[in-house]
HTML snippet that shows the backbone in 3Dmol.js (N, CA, C, O; Angstrom):
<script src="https://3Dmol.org/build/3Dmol-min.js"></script>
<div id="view" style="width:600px;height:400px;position:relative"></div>
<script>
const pdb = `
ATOM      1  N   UNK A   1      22.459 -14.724  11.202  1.00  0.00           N
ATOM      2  CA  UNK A   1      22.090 -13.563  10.406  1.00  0.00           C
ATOM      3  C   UNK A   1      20.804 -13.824   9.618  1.00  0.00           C
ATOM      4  O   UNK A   1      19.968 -12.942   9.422  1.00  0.00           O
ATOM      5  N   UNK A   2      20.696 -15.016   9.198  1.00  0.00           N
ATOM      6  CA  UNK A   2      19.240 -15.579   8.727  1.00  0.00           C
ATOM      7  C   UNK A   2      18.333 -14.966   9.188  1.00  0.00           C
ATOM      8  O   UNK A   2      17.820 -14.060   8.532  1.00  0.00           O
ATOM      9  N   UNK A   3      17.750 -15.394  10.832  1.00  0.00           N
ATOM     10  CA  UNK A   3      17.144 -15.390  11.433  1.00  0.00           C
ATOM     11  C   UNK A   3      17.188 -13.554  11.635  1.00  0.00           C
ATOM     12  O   UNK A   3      16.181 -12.932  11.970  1.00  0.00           O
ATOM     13  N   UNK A   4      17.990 -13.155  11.471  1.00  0.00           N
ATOM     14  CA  UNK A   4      17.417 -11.478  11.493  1.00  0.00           C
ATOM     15  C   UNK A   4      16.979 -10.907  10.156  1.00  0.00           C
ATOM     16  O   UNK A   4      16.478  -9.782  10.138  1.00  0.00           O
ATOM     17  N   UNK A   5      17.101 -11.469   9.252  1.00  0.00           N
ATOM     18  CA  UNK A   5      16.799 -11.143   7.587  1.00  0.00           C
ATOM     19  C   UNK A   5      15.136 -11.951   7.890  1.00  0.00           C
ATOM     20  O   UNK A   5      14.132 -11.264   7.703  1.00  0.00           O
ATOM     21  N   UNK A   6      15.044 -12.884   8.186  1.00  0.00           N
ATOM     22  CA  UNK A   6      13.744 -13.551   8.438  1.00  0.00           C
ATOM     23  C   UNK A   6      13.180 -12.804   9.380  1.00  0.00           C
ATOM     24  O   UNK A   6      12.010 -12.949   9.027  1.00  0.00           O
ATOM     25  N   UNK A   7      13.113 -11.929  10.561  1.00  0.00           N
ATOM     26  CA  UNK A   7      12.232 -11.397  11.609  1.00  0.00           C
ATOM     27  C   UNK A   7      12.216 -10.232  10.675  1.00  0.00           C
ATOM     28  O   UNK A   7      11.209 -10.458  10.004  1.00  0.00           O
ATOM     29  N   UNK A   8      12.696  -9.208  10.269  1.00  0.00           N
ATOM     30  CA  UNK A   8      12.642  -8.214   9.946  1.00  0.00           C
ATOM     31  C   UNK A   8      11.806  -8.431   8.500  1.00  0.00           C
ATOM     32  O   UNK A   8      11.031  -7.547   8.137  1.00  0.00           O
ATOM     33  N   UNK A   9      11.951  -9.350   7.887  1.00  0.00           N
ATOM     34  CA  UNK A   9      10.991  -9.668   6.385  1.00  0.00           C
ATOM     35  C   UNK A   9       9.296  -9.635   7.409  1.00  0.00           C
ATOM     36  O   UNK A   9       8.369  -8.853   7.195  1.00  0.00           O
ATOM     37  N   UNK A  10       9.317 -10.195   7.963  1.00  0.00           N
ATOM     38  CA  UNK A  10       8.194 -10.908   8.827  1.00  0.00           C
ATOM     39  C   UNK A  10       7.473  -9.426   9.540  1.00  0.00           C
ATOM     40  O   UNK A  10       6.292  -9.081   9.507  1.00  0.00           O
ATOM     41  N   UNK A  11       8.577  -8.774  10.132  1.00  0.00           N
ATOM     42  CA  UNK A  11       7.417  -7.155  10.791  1.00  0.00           C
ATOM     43  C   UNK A  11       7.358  -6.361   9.818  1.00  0.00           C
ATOM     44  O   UNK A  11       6.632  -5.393  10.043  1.00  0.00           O
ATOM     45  N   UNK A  12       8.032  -6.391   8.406  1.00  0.00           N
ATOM     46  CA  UNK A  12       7.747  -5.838   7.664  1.00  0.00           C
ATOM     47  C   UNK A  12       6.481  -5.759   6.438  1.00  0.00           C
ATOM     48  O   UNK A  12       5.809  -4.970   5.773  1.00  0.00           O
ATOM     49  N   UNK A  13       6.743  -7.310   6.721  1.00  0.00           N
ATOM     50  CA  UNK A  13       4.988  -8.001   5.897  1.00  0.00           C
ATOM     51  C   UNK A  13       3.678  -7.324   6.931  1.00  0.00           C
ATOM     52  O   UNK A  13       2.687  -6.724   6.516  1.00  0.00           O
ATOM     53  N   UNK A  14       3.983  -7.592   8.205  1.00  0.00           N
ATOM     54  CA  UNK A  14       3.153  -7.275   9.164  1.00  0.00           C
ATOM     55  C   UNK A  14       2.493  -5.693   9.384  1.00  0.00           C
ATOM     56  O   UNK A  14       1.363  -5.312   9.687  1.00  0.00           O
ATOM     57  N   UNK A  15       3.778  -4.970   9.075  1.00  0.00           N
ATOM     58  CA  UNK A  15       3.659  -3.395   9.574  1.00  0.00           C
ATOM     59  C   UNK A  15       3.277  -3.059   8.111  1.00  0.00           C
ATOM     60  O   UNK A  15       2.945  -1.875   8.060  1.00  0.00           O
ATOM     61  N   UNK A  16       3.201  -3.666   6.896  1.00  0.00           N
ATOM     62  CA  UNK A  16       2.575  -2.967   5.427  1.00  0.00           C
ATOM     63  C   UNK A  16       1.109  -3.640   5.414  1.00  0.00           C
ATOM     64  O   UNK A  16       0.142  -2.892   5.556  1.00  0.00           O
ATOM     65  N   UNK A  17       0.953  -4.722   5.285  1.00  0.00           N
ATOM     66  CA  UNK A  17      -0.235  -5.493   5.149  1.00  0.00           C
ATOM     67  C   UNK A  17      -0.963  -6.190   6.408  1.00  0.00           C
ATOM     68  O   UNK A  17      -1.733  -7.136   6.239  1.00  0.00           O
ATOM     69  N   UNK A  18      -0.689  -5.695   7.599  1.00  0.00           N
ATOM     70  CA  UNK A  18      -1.722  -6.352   8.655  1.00  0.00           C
ATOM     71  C   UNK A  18      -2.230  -5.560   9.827  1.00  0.00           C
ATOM     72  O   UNK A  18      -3.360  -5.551  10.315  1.00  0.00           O
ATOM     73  N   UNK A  19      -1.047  -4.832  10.206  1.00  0.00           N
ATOM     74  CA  UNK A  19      -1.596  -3.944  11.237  1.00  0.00           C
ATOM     75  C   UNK A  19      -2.620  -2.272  10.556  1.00  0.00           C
ATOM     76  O   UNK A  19      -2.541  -1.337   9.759  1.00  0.00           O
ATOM     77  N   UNK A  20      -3.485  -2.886  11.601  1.00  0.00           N
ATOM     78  CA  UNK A  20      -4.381  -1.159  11.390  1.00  0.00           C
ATOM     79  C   UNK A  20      -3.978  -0.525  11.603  1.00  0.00           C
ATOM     80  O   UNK A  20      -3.333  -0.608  12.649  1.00  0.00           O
ATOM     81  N   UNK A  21      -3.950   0.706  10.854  1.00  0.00           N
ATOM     82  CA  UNK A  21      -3.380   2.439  11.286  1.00  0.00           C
ATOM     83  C   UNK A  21      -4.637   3.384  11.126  1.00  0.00           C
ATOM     84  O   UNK A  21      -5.378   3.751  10.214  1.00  0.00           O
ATOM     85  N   UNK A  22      -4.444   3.657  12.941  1.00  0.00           N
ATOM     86  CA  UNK A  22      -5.928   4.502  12.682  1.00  0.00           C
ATOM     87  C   UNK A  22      -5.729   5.960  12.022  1.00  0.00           C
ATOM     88  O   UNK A  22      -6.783   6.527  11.731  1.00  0.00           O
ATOM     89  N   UNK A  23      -4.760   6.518  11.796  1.00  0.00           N
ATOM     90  CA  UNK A  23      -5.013   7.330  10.752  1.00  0.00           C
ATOM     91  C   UNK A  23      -5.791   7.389   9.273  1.00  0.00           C
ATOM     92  O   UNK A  23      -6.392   8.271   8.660  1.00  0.00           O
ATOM     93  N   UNK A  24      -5.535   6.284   9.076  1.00  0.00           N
ATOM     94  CA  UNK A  24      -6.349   6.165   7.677  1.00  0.00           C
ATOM     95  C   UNK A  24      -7.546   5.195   7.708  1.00  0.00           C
ATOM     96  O   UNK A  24      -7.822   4.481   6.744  1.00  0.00           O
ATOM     97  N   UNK A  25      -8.237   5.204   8.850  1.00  0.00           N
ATOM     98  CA  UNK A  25      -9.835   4.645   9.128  1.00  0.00           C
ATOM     99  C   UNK A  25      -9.612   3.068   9.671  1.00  0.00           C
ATOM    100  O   UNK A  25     -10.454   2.225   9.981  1.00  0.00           O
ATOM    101  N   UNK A  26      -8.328   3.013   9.663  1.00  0.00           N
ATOM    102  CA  UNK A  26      -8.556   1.099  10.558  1.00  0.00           C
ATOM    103  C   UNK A  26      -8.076   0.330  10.018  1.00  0.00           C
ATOM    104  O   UNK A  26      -8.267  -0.819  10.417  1.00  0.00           O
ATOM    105  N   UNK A  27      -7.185   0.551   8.809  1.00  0.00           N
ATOM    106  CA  UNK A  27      -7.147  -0.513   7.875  1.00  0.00           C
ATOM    107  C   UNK A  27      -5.632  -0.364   7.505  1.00  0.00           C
ATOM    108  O   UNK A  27      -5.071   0.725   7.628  1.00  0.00           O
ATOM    109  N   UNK A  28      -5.004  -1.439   7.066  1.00  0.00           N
ATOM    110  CA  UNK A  28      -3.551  -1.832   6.527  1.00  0.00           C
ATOM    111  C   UNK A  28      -3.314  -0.634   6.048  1.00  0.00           C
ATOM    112  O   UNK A  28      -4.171   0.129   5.603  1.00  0.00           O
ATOM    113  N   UNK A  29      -1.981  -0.402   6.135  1.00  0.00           N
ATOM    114  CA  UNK A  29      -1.319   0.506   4.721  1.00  0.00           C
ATOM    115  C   UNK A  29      -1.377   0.012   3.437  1.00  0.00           C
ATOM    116  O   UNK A  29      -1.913   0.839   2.700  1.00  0.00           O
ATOM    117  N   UNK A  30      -1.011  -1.106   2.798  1.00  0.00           N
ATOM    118  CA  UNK A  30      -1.417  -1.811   1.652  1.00  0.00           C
ATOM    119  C   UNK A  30      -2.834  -1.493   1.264  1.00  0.00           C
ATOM    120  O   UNK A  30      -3.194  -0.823   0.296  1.00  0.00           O
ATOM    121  N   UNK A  31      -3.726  -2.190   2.348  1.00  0.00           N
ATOM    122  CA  UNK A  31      -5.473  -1.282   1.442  1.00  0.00           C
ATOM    123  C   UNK A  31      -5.305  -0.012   1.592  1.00  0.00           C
ATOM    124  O   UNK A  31      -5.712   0.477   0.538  1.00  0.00           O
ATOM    125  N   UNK A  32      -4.999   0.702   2.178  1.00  0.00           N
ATOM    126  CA  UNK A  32      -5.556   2.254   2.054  1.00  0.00           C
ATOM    127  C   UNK A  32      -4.823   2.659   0.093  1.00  0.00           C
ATOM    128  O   UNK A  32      -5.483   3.125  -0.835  1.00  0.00           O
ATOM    129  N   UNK A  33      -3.280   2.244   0.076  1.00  0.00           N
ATOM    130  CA  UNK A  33      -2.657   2.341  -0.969  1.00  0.00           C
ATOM    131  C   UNK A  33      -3.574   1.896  -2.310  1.00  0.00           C
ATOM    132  O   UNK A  33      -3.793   2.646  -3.262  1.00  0.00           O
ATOM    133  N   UNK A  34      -4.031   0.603  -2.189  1.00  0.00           N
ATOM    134  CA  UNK A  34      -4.617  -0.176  -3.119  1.00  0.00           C
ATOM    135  C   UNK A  34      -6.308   0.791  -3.176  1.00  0.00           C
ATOM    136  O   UNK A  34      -6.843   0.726  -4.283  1.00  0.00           O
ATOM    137  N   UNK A  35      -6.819   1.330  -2.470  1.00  0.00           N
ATOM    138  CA  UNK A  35      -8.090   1.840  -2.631  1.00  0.00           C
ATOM    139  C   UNK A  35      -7.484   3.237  -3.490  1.00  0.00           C
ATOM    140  O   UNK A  35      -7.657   3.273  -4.708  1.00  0.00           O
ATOM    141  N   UNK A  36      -6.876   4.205  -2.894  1.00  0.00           N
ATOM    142  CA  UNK A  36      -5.979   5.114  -2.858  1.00  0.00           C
ATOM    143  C   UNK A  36      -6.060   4.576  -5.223  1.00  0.00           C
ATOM    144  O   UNK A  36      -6.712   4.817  -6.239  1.00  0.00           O
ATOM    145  N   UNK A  37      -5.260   4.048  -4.889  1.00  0.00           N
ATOM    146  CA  UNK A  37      -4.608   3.805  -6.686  1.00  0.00           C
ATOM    147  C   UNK A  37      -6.321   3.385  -7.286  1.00  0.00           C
ATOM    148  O   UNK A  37      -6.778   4.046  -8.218  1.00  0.00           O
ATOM    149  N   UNK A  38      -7.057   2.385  -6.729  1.00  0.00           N
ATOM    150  CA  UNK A  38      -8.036   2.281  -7.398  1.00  0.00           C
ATOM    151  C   UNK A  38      -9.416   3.845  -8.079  1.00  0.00           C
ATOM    152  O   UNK A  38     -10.261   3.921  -8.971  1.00  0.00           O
ATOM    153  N   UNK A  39      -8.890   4.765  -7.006  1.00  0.00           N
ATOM    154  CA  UNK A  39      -9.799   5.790  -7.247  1.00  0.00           C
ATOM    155  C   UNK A  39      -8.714   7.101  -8.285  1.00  0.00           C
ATOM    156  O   UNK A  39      -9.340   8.161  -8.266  1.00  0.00           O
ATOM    157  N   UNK A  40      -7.867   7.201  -8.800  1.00  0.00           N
ATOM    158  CA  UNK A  40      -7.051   7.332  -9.585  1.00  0.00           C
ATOM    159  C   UNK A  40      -7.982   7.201 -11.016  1.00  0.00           C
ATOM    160  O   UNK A  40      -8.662   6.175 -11.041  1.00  0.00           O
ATOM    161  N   UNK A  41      -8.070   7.815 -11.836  1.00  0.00           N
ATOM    162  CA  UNK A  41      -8.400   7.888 -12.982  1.00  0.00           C
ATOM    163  C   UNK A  41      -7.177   8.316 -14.260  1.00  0.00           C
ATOM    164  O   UNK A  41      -6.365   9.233 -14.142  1.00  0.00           O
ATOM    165  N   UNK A  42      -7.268   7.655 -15.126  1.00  0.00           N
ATOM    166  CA  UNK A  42      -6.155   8.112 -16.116  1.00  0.00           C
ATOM    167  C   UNK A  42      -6.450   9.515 -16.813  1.00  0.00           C
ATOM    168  O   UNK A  42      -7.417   9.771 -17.530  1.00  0.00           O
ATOM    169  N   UNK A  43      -5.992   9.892 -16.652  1.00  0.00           N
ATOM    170  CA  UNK A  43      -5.706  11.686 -17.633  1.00  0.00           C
ATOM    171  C   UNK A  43      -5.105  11.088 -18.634  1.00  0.00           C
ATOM    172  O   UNK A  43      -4.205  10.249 -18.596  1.00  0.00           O
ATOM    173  N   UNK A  44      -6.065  11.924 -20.230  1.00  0.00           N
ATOM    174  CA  UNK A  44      -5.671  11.284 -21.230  1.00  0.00           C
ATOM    175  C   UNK A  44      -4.347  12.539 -21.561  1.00  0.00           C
ATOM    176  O   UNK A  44      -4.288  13.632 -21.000  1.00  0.00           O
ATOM    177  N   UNK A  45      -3.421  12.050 -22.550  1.00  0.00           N
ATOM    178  CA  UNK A  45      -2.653  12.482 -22.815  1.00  0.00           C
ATOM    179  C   UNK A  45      -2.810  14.042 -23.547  1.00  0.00           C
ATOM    180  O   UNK A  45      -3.659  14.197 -24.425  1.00  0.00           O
ATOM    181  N   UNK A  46      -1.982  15.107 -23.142  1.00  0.00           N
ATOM    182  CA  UNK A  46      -2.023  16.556 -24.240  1.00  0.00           C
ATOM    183  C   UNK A  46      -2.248  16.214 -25.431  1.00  0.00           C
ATOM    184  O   UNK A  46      -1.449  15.415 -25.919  1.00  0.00           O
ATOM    185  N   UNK A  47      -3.662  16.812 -26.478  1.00  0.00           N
ATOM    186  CA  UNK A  47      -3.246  16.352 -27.731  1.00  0.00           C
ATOM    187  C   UNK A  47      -4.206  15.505 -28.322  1.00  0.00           C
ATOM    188  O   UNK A  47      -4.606  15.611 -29.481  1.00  0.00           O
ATOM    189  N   UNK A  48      -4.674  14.412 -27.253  1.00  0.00           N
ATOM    190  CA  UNK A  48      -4.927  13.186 -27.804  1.00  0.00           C
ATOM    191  C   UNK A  48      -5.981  13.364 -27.666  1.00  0.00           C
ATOM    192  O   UNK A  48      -6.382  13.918 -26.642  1.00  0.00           O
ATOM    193  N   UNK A  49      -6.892  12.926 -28.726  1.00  0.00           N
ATOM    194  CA  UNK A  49      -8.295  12.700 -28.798  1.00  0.00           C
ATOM    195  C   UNK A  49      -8.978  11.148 -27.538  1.00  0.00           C
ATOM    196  O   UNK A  49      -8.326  10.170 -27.172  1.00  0.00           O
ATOM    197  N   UNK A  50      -9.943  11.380 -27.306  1.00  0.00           N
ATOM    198  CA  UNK A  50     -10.662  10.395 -26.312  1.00  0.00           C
ATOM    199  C   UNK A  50     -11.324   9.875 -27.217  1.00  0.00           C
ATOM    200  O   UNK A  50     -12.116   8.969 -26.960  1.00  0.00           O
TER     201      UNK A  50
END
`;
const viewer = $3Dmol.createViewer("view");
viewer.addModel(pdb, "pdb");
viewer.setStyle({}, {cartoon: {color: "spectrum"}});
viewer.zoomTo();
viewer.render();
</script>
């Protein structure tokens, strides 16, 4: 049962962070996510002065 908790950890590292998906230009799901959050700007709160 190891050994299936270990393959499935393993295509799962693989299928988030290694394989390209050409839907989103060639690149991991993890970078698209991580670019994705980096272009995100904070909205300041109702109320609150900047």
């Amino acid at each position: 049962m190891a050994d299936v908790e270990l393959a499935t950890a393993e295509w799962v590292d693989w299928f988030n962070n290694q394989r390209l998906h050409t839907a989103i230009g060639d690149i991991p799901p993890h970078e698209h996510e991580t670019n994705h959050y980096a272009q995100l700007q904070p909205q300041p709160a109702a109320g609150v002065n900047a």
